[in-house]
C-alpha positions as CSV (number, residue, x, y, z in Angstrom):
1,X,42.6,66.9,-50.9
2,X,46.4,67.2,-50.1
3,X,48.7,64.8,-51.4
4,X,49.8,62.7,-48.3
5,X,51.4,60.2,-50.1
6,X,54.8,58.7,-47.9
7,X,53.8,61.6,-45.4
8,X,54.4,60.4,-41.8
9,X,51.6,61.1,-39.6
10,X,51.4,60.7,-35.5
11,X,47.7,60.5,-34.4
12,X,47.8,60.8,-30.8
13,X,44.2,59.5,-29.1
14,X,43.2,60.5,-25.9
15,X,40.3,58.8,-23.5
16,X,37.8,61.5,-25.0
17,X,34.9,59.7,-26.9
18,X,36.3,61.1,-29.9
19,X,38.8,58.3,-29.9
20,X,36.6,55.8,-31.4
21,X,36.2,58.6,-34.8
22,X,40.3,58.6,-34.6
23,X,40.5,54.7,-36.1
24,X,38.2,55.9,-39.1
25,X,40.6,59.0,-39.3
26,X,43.7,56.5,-39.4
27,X,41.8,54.2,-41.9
28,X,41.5,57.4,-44.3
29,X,44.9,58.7,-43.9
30,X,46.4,55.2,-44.5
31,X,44.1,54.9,-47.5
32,X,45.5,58.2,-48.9
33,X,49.3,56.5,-48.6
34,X,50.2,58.2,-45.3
35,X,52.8,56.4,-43.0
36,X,51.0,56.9,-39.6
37,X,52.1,56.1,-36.4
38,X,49.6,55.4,-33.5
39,X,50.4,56.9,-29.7
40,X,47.8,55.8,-26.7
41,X,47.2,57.8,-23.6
42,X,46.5,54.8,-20.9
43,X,42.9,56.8,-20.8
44,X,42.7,56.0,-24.3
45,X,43.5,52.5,-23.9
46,X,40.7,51.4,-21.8
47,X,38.1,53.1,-24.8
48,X,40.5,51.9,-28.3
49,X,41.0,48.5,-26.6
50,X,44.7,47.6,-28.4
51,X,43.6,44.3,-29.2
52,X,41.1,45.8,-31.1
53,X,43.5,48.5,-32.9
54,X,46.1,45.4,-33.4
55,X,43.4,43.6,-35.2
56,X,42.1,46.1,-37.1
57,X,46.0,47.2,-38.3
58,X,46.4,43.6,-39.7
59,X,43.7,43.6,-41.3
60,X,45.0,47.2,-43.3
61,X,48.4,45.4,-43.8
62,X,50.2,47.4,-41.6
63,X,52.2,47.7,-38.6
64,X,50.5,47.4,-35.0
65,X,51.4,50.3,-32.9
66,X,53.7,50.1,-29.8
């Protein structure tokens, strides 16, 4: 695997039904030390509730997205 360490990373997630696979994506990249950034489509919003992301960001440690 590539060394991502202090890599910055924007995931952007759309209002496909791939978006709920993008927070187990984010929760890998973060575990390999990446600095990722989180961007929501509105579309995307109404599948990746941001109550739910917020939560689950805490929970990492890290900083909700805006």
């Amino acid at each position: 695997m590539f060394n991502l360490e202090n890599k910055r990373i924007v995931v952007g997630i759309t209002g496909g039904i791939a978006a709920y696979k993008t927070i187990e994506l984010i929760r890998l990249l973060r575990k390999a030390q990446a600095q990722v950034r989180v961007v929501l489509t509105p579309a995307a919003a109404g599948i990746c509730h941001t109550a739910h992301l917020a939560s689950y960001f805490r929970q990492c440690g890290g900083a909700i997205p805006r």
